[in-house]
N, C-alpha and C positions, 0 to 999 in steps of 0.2 A: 504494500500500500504506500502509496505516494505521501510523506510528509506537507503536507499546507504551509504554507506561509500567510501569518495573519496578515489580513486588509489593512493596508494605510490609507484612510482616507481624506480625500485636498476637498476645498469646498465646491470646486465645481458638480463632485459626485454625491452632496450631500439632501437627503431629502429636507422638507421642512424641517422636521421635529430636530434630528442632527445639524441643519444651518444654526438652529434657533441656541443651541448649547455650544457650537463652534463663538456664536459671538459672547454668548453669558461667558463664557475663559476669554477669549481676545480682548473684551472691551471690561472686563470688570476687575477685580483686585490683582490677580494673575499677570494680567495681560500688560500693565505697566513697565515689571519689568523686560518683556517684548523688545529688539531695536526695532526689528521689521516684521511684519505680518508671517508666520509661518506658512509653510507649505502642509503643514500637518501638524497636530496637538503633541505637547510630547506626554511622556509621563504617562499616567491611567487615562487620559483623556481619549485615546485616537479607539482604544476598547471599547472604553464606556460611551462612544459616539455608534456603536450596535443597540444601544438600548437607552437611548438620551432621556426619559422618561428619571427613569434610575440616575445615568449620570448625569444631570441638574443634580438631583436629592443629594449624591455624593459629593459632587462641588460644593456644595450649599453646607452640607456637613464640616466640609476641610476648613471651610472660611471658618466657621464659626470654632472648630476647635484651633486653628489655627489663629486666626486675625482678631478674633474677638476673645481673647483666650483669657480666663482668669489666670492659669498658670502663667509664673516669670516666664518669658522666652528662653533662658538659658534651661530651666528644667522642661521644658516644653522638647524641646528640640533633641535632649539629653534623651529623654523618652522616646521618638520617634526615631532617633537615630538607634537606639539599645533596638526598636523591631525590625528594624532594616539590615540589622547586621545578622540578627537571631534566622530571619528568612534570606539574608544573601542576596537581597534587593539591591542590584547596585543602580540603578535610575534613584533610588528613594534615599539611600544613603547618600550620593552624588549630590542630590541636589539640598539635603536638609545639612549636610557638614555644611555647606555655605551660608545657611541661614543662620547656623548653630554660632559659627564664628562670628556670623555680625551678631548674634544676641550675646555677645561676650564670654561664649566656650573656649578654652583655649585649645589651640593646637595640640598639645599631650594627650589630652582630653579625648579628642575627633579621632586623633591616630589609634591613641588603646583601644577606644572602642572597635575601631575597625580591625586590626591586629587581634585582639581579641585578648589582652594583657589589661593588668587591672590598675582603671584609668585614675591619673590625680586627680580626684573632686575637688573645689576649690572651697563648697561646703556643705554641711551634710544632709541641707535638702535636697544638693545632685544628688548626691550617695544613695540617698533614701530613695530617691525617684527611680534612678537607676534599677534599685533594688526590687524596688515592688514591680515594673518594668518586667524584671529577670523572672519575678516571681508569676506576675499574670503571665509571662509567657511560656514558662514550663509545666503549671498545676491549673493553668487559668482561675486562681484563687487568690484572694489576700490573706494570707492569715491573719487571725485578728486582733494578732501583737504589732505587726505593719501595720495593719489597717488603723488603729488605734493609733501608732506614732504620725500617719500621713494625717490624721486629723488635727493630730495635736500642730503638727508642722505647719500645715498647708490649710485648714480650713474641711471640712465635708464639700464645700464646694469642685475644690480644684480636685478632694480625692475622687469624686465620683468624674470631673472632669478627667485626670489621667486616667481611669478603666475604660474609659468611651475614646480619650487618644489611641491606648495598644492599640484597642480594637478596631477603629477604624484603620490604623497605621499596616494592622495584620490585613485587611480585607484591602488595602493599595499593593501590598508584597505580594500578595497570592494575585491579586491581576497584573501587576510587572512581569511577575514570573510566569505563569502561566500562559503568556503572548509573547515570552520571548522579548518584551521590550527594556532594549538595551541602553547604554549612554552614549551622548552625544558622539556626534562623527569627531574621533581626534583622542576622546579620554580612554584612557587606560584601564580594563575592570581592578576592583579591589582585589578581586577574589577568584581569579581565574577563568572566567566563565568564557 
């Protein structure tokens, strides 16, 4: 049986519903940092443009745990980066070390994580975030000695906020990975691929 190569799709091939979600990313939080109009969505977006219905809700998702985030940015990113490495997502890791570093992660930080060596936290709500991170991702559980310190730490809010990051973060790894979608023309993968 012949291997398929997933659809890339450019806007001229796209139906309404698929134009309508091309421009909600082109033209709204995303799309800024854009130089030039792409030829195609990168990231989950060129997937999720098979079922735009879905990917709006997903966009709509990212923004909100992302741009609208009660979490600090640096533990935000620290988080999404711990499930990019866990699934080997190099598009997600790619492009969240970049975010990670302007939300003032350092470098040592971005590399262990990626290496997979045990990273300098700067302080011990990375550590902790990290931690429960490691922890929804191997038991999909908090135990309720963590789950007690992330409230203590962070608030109920940001905690019930980081189980709704893994989790979204997990459902962008499994469609990267599962479509095959790579990193830009030019980067190097982390991890072999």
């Amino acid at each position: 049986m012949e291997t398929k190569t997933f659809p890339v799709l450019e806007p001229a091939a796209l139906n309404a519903d698929q134009a309508s979600l091309w421009r909600y990313i082109i033209e709204g939080p995303r799309g800024k940092h854009l130089a030039t109009a792409p030829r195609s969505l990168p990231g989950p977006f060129n997937p999720w443009l098979q079922i735009p219905a879905f990917g709006r809700c997903a966009a709509e998702m990212g923004e909100t745990l992302r741009m609208k985030s009660i979490l600090p940015g640096d533990l935000r990113e620290i988080a999404i980066l711990t499930v990019g490495v866990r699934w080997k997502a190099e598009f997600e890791f790619w492009a969240h070390a970049r975010v990670a570093l302007a939300e003032g992660v350092g470098e040592p930080i971005v590399h262990a994580l990626r290496d997979g060596t045990e990273p300098p936290f700067a302080s011990d709500p990375q550590r902790l975030v990290h931690v429960a991170a490691v922890a929804l991702l191997e038991t999909g559980q908090l135990p309720n000695e963590l789950r007690s310190r992330l409230a203590d730490a962070l608030g109920w809010p940001a905690t019930v906020e980081l189980v709704a990051l893994v989790g979204f973060y997990c459902m962008v790894s499994f469609t990267l990975n599962a479509f095959d979608v790579g990193l830009p023309a030019g980067e190097a993968p982390f991890w072999g691929k």
